[in-house]
C-alpha positions in Angstrom: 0.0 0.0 0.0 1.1 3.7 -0.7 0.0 6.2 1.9 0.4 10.1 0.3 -0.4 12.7 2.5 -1.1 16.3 1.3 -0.6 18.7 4.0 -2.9 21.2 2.3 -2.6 23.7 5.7 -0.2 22.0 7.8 0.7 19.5 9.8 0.3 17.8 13.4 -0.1 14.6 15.1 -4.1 14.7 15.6 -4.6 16.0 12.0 -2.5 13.1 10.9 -4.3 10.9 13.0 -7.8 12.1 12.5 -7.1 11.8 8.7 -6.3 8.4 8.4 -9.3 7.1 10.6 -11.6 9.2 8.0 -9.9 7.4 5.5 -10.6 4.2 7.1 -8.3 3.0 9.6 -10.1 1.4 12.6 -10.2 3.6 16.1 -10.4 0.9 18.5 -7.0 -0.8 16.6 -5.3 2.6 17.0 -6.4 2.5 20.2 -5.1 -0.8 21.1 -1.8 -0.3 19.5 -1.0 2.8 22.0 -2.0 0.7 24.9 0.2 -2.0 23.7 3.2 0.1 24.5 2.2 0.3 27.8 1.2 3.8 28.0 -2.1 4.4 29.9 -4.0 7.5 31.3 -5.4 8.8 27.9 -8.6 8.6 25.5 -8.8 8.7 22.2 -11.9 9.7 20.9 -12.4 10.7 16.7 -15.7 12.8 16.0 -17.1 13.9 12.1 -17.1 17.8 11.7 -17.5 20.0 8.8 -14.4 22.6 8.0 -15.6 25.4 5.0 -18.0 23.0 3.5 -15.1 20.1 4.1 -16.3 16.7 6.1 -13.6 15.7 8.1 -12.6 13.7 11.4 -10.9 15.3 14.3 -9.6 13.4 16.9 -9.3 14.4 20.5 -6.7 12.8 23.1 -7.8 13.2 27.0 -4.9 12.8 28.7 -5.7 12.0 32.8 -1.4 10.9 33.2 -0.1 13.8 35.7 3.4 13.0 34.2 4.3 15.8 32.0 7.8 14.1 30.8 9.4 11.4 29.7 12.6 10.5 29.4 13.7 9.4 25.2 14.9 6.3 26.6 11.8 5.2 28.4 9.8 6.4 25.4 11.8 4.4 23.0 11.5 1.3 25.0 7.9 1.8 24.9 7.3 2.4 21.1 9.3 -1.4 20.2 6.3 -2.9 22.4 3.5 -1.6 19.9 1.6 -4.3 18.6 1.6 -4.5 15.9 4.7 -4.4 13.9 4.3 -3.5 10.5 2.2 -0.9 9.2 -0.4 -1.2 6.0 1.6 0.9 4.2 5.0 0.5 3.9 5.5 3.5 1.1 4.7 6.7 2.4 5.0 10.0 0.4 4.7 13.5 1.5 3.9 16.8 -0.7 5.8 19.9 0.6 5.3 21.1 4.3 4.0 24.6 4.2 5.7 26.7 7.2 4.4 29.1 8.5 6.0 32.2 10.5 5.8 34.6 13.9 6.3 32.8 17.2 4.6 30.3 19.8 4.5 30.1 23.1 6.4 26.9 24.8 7.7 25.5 28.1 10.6 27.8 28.3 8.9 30.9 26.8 8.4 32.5 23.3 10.5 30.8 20.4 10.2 31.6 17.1 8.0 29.4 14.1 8.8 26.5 13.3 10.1 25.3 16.7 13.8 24.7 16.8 12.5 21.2 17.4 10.4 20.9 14.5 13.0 21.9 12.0 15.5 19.2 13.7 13.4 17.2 12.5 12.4 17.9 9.3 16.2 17.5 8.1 16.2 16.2 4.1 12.2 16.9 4.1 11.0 19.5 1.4 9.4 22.7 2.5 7.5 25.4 1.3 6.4 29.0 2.7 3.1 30.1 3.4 0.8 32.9 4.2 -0.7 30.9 7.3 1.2 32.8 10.4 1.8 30.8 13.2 2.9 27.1 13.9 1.7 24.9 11.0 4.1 21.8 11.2 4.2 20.4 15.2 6.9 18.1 16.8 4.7 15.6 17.2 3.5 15.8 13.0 7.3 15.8 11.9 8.5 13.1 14.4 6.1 10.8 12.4 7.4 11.9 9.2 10.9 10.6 10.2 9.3 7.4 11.8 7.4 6.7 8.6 10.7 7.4 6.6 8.4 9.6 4.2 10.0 11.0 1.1 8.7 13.7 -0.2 7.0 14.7 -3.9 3.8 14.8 -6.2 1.2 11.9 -5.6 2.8 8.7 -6.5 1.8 5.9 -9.5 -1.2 4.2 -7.6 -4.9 3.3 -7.6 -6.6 5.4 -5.1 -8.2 2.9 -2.5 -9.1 5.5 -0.2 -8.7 9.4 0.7 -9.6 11.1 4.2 -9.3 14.5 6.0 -7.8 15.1 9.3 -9.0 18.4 10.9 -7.0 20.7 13.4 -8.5 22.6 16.2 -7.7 26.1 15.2 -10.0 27.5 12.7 -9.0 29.5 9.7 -11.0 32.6 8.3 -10.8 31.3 4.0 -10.2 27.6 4.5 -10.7 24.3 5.7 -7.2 23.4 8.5 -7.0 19.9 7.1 -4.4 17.4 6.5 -5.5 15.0 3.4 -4.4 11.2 3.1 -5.0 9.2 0.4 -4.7 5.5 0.4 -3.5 3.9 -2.6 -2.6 0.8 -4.3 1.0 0.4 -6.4 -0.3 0.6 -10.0 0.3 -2.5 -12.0 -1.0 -3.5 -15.1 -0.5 -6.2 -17.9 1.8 -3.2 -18.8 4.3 -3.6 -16.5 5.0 -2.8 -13.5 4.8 1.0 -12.0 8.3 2.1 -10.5 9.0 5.3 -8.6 12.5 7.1 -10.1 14.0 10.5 -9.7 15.0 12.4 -13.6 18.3 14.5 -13.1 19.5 16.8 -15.5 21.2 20.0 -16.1 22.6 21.9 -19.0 25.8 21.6 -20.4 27.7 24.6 -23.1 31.2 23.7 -22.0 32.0 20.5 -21.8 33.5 18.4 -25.1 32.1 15.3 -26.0 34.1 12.9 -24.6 33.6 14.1 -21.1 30.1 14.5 -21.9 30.4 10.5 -22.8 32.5 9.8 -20.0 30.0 11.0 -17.4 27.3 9.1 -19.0 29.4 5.8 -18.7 29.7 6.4 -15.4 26.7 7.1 -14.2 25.4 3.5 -15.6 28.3 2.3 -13.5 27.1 4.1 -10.6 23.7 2.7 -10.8 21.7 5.1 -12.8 18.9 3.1 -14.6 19.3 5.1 -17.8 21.8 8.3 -19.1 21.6 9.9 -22.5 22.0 14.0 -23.6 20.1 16.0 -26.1 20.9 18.9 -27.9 19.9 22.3 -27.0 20.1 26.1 -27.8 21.0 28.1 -24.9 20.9 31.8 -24.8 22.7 34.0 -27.0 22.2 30.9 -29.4 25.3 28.9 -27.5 25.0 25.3 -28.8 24.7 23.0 -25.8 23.3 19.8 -24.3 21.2 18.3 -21.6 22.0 15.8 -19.3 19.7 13.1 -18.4 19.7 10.7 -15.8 17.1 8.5 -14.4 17.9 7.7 -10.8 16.3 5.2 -8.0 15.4 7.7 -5.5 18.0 6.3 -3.4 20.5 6.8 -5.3 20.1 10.4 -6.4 21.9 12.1 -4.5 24.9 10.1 -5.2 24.4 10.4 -8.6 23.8 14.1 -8.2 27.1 14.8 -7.1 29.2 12.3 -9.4 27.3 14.6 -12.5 28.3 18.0 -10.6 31.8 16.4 -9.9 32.4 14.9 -13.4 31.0 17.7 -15.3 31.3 21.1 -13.6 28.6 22.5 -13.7 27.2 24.9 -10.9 23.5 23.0 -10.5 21.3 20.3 -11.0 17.4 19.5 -11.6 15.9 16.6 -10.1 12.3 15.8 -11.0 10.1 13.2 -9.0 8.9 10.6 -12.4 7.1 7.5 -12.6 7.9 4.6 -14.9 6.2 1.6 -16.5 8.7 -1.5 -16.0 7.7 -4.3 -18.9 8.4 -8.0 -17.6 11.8 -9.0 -20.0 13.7 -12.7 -19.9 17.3 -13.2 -21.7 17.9 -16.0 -23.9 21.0 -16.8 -24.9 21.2 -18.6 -28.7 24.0 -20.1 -30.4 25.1 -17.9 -33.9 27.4 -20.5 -35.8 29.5 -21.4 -32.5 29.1 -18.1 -30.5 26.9 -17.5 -28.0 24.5 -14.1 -28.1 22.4 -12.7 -25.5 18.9 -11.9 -26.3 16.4 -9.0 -24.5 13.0 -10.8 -24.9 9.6 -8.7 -23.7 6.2 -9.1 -24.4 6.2 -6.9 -27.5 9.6 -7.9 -29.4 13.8 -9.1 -28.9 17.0 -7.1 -29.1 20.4 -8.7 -29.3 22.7 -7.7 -26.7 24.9 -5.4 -28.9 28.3 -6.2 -27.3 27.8 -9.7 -28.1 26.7 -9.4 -31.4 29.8 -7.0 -32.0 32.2 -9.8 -30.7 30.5 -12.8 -32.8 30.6 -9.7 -36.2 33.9 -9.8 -35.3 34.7 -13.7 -34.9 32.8 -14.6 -37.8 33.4 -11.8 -40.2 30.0 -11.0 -40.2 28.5 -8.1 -40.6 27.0 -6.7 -37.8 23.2 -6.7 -38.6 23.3 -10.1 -39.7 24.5 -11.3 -37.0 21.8 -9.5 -35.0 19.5 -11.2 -37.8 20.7 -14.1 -37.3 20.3 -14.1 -33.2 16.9 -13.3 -33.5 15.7 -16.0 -35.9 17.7 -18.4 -33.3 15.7 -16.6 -30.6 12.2 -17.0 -32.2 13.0 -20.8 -33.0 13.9 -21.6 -29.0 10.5 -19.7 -27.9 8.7 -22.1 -30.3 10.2 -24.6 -28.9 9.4 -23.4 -25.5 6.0 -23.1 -26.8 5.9 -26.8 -28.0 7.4 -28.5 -24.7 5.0 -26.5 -22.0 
């Protein structure tokens, strides 16, 4: 399951809370999970309220514990009892957190917004200003960000199971204070299968071509999934080109810097994509005593090139009829396949 959450005026624990039980995550399991960690003197209750026009759920914890602190250890040892131990969606995305500005009043006085805590926390997480004054990410909202190990970026590749709203307790003049979720499946399809990947690119006017090569080569070796450069027109008609590369958004930051290292340049773009991953097999066939590699998927076979350039060169071939060659092979063993099931 994917879980995207669309902080349209913030963040905080309760809207969080109160947005996925509108989307439909049971109460009393919630409220079992908290008492499994031990934790007792609260209630959580979730009523149905209407924001601007907006239906959504707020929660409400009433806390009867007199403690007013805890120390992290204690806390920690308490959150690895909760029952239970995987969570229904193990992909969770985030769009921008809107901050907001002015102060708020804490424990030891009046510290400016966000919280020194909150922006601890929200360390790697993508932001974004807004006109809302005041505190519109908590602690509390940003601790489960990091817990989740959200990444952040548009709505992901998925089938929308579900969407709820989590409502806030202050009320704004022009809109409703919500926090959206939406529950979704991973898109598959007799198409292939969706994958999440991260575009990188920037723009190149003074590099030559063999460096331009070399980076490409090794960003492949690095992991990218895929590198390649178009031709562009920059301003005052300066012939250039763009680099591409498609990244696993774990890897882009790596990759980011071998492209700024290997080419120079003084920036990057890296766009949040989605791609459509066809099932493929390799075959390898026999080409008059050397062995080529074959790309099969649903809609057609390649020859692995480097292969087919080794048996060209074996053979004294040329190199498209080996290729021809390698295909034909290909088409008999799938018939044969085809036969023996």
């Amino acid at each position: 399951m994917i879980c995207w959450i669309n902080p349209f005026t913030g963040l905080a624990g309760d809207m969080l809370l109160g947005a996925l039980i509108d989307a439909g995550a049971p109460l009393h399991r919630m409220r079992a999970a908290v008492e499994s960690t031990g934790l007792t003197g609260f209630e959580l209750t979730a009523a149905r309220v209407v924001e601007h026009g907006l239906a959504a759920t707020r929660v409400h914890v009433d806390v009867t514990d007199d403690r007013s602190e805890r120390r992290a250890a204690e806390l920690i040892e308490s959150a690895a009892r909760a029952q239970p131990q995987q969570v229904a969606a193990p992909e969770v995305v985030c769009a921008p957190l809107p901050l907001g500005t002015g102060s708020v009043r804490s424990a030891h006085g009046v510290i400016p917004c966000p919280a020194p805590a909150t922006l601890a926390l929200l360390s790697g997480a993508a932001v974004t200003g807004t006109a809302i004054p005041g505190e519109t990410v908590t602690p509390t909202g940003a601790a489960l960000l990091v817990a989740a190990r959200t990444r952040y970026g548009p709505p992901p590749l998925m089938t929308v199971a579900a969407t709820g709203y989590g409502a806030g307790t202050r009320r704004l003049a022009d809109r409703p204070n919500v926090t959206a979720v939406t529950i979704g499946h991973p898109a598959e399809s007799q198409q292939g299968a969706a994958e999440h990947v991260v575009v990188l690119s920037t723009n190149l006017d003074d590099v030559t071509g063999e460096v331009l090569g070399h980076t490409i080569s090794r960003a492949l070796e690095a992991g990218a999934l895929d590198a390649w450069a178009t031709p562009a027109v920059m301003k005052k008609g300066r012939p250039a080109h763009v680099l591409h590369v498609m990244a696993p958004p774990e890897a882009a930051d790596q990759l980011s810097r071998l492209v700024l290292a290997e080419t120079g340049s003084l920036g990057i773009r890296q766009t949040a994509a989605g791609r459509v991953v066809l099932p493929r097999t390799t075959r390898t066939v026999d080409v008059n005593g050397c062995a080529v590699r074959v790309k099969c998927g649903p809609y057609g076979a390649k020859p692995e090139h480097d292969d087919v350039a080794a048996a060209s060169t074996r053979l004294g071939l040329p190199l498209r009829t080996v290729a021809r060659h390698a295909l034909q092979a290909c088409a008999g063993v799938a018939d044969d396949e085809g036969e023996a099931r």
